[in-house]
N, C-alpha and C positions, 0 to 999 in steps of 0.2 A: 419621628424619623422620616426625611424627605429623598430617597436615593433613587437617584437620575438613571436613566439612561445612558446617557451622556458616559457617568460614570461608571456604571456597566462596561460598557462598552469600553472603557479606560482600563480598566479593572483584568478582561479579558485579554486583549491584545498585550498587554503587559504577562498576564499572566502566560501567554503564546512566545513570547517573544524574550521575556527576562533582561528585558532593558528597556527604562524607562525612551531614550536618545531613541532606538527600535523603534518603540510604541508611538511615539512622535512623530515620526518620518511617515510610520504606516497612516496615523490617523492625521497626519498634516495639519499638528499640533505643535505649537513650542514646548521644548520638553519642561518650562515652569508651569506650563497650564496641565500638563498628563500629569504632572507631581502636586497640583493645586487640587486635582478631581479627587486622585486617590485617597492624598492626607484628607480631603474634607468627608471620602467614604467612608475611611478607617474612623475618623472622630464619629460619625453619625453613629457606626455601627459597633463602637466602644473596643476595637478588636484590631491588631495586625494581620495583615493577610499575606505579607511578606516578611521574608526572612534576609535583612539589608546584609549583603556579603560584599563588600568594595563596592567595583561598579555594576554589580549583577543583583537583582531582586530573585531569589527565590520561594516560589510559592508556598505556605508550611499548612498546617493540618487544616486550620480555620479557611484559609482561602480555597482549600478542594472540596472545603464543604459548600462552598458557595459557587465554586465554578460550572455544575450541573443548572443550578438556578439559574445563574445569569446568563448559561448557555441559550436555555428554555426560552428563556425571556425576550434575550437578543432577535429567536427565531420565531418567534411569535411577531414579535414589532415589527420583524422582516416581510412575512408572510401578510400580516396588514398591508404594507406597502406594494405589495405584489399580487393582493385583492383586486386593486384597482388598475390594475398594469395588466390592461390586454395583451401589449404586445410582448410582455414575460421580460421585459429588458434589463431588470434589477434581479432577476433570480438567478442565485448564485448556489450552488452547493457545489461542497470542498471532500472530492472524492478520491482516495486512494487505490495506487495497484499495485501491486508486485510486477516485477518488470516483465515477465512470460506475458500475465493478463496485456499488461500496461502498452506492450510493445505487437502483438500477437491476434491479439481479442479485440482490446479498446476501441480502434480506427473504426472498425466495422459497427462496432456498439455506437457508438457517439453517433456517426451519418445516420444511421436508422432513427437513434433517441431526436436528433434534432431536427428529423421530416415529422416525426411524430408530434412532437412536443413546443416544437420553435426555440427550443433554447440549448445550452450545453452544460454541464457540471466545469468545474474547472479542478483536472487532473494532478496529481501528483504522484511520479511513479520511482521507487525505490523499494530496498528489500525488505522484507519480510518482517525486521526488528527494527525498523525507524519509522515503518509505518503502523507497526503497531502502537510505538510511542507515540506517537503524534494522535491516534484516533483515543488512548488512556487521556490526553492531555486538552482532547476535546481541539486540536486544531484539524483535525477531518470530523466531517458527517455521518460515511460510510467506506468503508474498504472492500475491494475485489480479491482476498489474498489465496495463495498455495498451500492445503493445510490447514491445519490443525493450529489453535492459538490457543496457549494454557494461563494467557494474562485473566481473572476471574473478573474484571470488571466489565469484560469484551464477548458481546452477546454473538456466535457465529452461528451460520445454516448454510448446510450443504446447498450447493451453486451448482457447479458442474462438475460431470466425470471427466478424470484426465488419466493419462498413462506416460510416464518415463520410459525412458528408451536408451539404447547406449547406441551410438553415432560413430562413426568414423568416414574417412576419406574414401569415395569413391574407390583409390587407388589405393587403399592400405591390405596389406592382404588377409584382415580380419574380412574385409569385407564381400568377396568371392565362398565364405563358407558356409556350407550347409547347415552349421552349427559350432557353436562356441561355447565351451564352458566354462564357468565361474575360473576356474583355475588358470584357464588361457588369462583371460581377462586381468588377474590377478601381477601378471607382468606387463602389465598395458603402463604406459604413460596414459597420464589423465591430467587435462582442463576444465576446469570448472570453473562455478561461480565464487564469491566471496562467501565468506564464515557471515553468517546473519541472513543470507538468503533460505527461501525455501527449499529451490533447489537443490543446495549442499547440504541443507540438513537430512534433504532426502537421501542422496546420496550416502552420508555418514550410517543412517540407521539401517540402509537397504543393503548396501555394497562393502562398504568399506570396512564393516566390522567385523567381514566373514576373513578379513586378509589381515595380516599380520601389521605391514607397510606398503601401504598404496602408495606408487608413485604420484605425488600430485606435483607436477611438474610449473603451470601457471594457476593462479585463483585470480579473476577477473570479474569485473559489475557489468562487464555489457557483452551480450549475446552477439552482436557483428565481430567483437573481437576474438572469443571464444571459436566460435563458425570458422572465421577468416584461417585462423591455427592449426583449427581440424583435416580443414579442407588443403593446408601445405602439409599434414601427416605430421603433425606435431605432435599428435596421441588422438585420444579418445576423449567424448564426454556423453554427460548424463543429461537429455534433454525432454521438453515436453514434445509428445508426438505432436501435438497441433502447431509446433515451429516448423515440422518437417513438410506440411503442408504446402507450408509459401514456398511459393514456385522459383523462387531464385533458389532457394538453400537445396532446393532437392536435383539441382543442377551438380552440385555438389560432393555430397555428404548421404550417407544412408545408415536405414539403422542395420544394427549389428544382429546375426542371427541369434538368438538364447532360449533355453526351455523356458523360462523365466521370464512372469507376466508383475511388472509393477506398476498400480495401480494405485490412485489418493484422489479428493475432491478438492476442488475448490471450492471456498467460503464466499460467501456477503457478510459481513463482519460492520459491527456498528458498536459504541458505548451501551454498556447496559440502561443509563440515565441520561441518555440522549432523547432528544423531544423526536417523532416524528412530524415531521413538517410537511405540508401538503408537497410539497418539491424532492422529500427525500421520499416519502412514502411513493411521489411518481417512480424517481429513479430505483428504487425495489421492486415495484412492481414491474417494468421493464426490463429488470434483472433476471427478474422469475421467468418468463414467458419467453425472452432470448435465449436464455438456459436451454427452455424446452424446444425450442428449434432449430437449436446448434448443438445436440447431442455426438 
């Protein structure tokens, strides 16, 4: 048995991508040649690794047995190559955030990691449950996420401390009060994030399930639109204190008084059979240390 690299790396990006034509494009291959690697992988190694549905390959037992390996593999060959590469120009790690971290956190991470380091990860920032998928499936390195992940193949470690908050319009007259409780609250119009976020899931298990029928009037994926709502008095929303930071939004918007302290960590989250690579083991350890000086 002679199995390439070559087709590893076939192997993967297909298995990323679920389309041969995909796999192609990405590896700037003819799609007879990404179909020539794999048949002659699957012959070497006597075994289907796909599940042929139309024009979609999906991965089946055998191939996620093997996806960890040639993950490993991939990133070893990589890390050879980036041995000799002073100037770090080929280091690439595929990092995930939740869009609080992603939008909030990241800018300032990255200008720090790339005076440090000379280089940058390359981001991808979505909710809570796509990017979980994505790090199960071995298309991220490492994840920044909100929370708690109960996927068991997804190794997490507390990151940093954060606190939710409940927001409203400078001008709303929640916001003049000394104190608000849950019951006020409970006739609020409310904006939030989308079903799959962290956010809203916080929300649902913190707030939402002390009320009967929460008005949730918009659910939205991005926090300018959200803010933008708030701040015409279009209701309330549930935010991390460290958005209220940025000096635009607290022109704004302020939090809502409450006896009530909600509190969660953020994760660094990685596959549990993910290799560390001299590049991911950097970007964790710069994780840790940033943590600890942005308490």
């Amino acid at each position: 048995m002679n199995v390439t690299f070559k087709q590893l790396r076939v192997f993967v990006t297909i298995a990323h991508s679920g389309s041969m034509t995909r796999a192609a494009d990405e590896l700037s291959m003819t799609k007879g040649a990404v179909s020539q690697a794999l048949g002659e992988m699957e012959n070497q190694l006597g075994i289907r690794l796909f599940d042929r549905m139309h024009a979609r390959l999906l991965i089946n037992h055998e191939g996620k047995r093997l996806l960890p390996v040639a993950d490993e593999l991939l990133a070893r060959m990589k890390g050879i190559d980036q041995l000799f590469d002073i100037q770090g120009t080929e280091t690439q790690l595929l990092l995930g955030c939740t869009r609080t971290i992603g939008s909030f956190l990241l800018p300032n991470m990255l200008g720090e990691f790339e005076h440090r380091y000379g280089w940058l990860p390359q981001p991808t920032i979505d909710n809570t449950t796509n990017i979980v998928r994505k790090l199960s499936n071995f298309e991220l390195d490492v994840a920044l996420l909100e929370g708690t992940v109960t996927e068991p193949n997804i190794v997490c470690h507390p990151w940093l401390d954060d606190e939710m908050m409940v927001v409203a319009s400078k001008s709303h007259p929640l916001a003049s009060e000394p104190y608000v409780s849950l019951e006020s609250l409970s006739k609020e119009r409310w904006l939030l994030r989308e079903v799959g976020s962290s956010s809203r899931a916080f929300f649902d298990h913190h707030l939402a399930y002390l009320w009967d029928t929460p008005q949730i009037v918009l659910s939205l994926n991005a926090y300018d639109a959200i803010l933008s709502c708030v701040s015409n008095n279009l209701g309330l929303t549930f935010i991390s204190r460290r958005m209220l930071e940025h000096p635009f939004y607290t022109q704004h918007v302020v939090p809502v008084n409450i006896k009530q302290r909600f509190h969660r960590k953020l994760m660094i989250c990685h596959h549990s059979h993910k290799y560390i690579s001299p590049s991911l083991n950097d970007w964790m350890d710069y994780s840790e240390n940033w943590a600890i000086t942005h308490r």
